[in-house]
N, C-alpha and C positions, 0 to 999 in steps of 0.2 A: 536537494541537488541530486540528481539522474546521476547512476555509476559514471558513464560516459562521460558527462560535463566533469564530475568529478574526476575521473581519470585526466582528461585533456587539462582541468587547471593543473592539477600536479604538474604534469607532461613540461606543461609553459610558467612555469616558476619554480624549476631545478634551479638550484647554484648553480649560476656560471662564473666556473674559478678557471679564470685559464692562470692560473697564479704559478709561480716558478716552482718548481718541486725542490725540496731540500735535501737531498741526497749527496751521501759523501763514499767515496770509493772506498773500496777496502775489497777484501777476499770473499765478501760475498754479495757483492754489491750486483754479478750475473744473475743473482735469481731473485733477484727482487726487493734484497734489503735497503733498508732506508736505515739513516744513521744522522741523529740531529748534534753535533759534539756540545752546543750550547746556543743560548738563547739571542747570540748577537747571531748565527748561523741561518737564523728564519728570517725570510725574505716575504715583504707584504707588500701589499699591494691595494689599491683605493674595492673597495668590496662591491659586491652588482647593485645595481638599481634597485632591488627587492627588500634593499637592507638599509637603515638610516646610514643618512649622512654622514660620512667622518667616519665608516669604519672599514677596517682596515683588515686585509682576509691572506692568509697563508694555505697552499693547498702543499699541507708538508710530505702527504703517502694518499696514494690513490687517488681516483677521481668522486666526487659525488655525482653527479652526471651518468656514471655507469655501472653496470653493476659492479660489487663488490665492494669490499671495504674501504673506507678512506679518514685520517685524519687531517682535521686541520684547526689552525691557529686564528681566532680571531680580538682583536682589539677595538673596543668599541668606546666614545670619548665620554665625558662625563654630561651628564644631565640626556642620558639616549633611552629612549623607551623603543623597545621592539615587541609591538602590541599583539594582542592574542592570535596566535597562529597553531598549526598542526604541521608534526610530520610525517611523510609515507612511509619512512621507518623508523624503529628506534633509534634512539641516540644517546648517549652518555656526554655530559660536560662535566671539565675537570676546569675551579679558577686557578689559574697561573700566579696573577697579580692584580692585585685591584681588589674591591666586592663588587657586587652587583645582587637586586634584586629577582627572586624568582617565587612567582605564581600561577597556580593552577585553575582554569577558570577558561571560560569558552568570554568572560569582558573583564575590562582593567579592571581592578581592586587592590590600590598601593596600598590598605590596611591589613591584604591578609598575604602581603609579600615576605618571604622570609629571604635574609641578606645571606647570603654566601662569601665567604672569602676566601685568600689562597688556601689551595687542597681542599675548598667545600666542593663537594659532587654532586652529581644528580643524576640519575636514569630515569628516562624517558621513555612509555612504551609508544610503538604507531600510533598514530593520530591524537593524542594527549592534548589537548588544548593549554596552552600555558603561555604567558607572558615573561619578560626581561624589563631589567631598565638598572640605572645607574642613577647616581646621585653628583657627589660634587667633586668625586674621582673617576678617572677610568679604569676600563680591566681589559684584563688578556684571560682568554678563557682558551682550551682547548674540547673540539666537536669531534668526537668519533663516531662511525655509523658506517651501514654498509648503504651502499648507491643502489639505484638511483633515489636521491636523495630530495625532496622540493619544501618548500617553505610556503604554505599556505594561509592566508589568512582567514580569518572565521568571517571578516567583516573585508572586503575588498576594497574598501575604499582607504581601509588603514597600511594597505601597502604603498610604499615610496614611489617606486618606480610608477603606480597611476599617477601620480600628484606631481611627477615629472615631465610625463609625457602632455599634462594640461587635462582639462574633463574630456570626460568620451559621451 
């Protein structure tokens, strides 16, 4: 794939989180702090097109969409695979709750998935090719990274949002 083409897919498979931000006042809430007091305080929302079914996206600090940093909360239900993709930058996940699987690999392989559970981490460098997926729980995971952010797949056709829109 041509820089170009590559750039434009990024471009057009950003997260679109227009999700509520979770900020709470306080004394420094003017410059930009965010302040989560607990986990009934994260507000979600049905997650974009790009992303299986059933998951559910908190956009808790910043935008991914734009430059600069941003976290957010996502909750994905059980039996979700979010199949081999890249991103245009690094990223870190922290699981909250739940496990889920994570593998490294440009195509699925649940034999060489290794399970994560609450406070499993992971770093992620640009474009990393790697897969997710869950089993017969769900999880809440938290995505830090700086924007603009996009979720690309290795294979186009494994993204949701085509298989929504009907074939092209």
């Amino acid at each position: 794939m041509s820089l170009l083409a590559r750039t434009l897919a990024a471009a057009l498979l950003v997260i679109p989180v227009a999700g509520t931000v979770v900020a709470a006042a306080g004394d420094h809430a003017e410059h930009g702090s965010v302040t989560v007091p607990d986990a009934a305080s994260v507000v979600y929302e049905a997650g974009p097109a790009n992303l299986p079914k059933g998951t559910q996206i908190s956009r808790v600090a910043g935008d991914p969409a734009k430059p600069g940093p941003f976290v957010l909360r996502i909750k994905f239900p059980a039996e979700t695979v979010i199949a081999p993709h890249t991103h245009a930058q690094a990223e870190t996940l922290t699981i909250l709750a739940g496990s889920i699987y994570h593998q490294h690999g440009a195509t699925l392989d649940k034999s060489a998935g290794k399970p994560l559970r609450a406070g499993g981490f992971v770093y992620l460098p640009q474009d990393m090719p790697h897969a997710l997926w869950t089993t017969s729980e769900p999880v809440e995971l938290q995505v830090n990274g700086t924007g603009p952010f996009g979720l690309n797949y290795i294979d186009p056709d494994d993204d949701p949002s085509r298989t929504a829109q009907g074939p092209r």
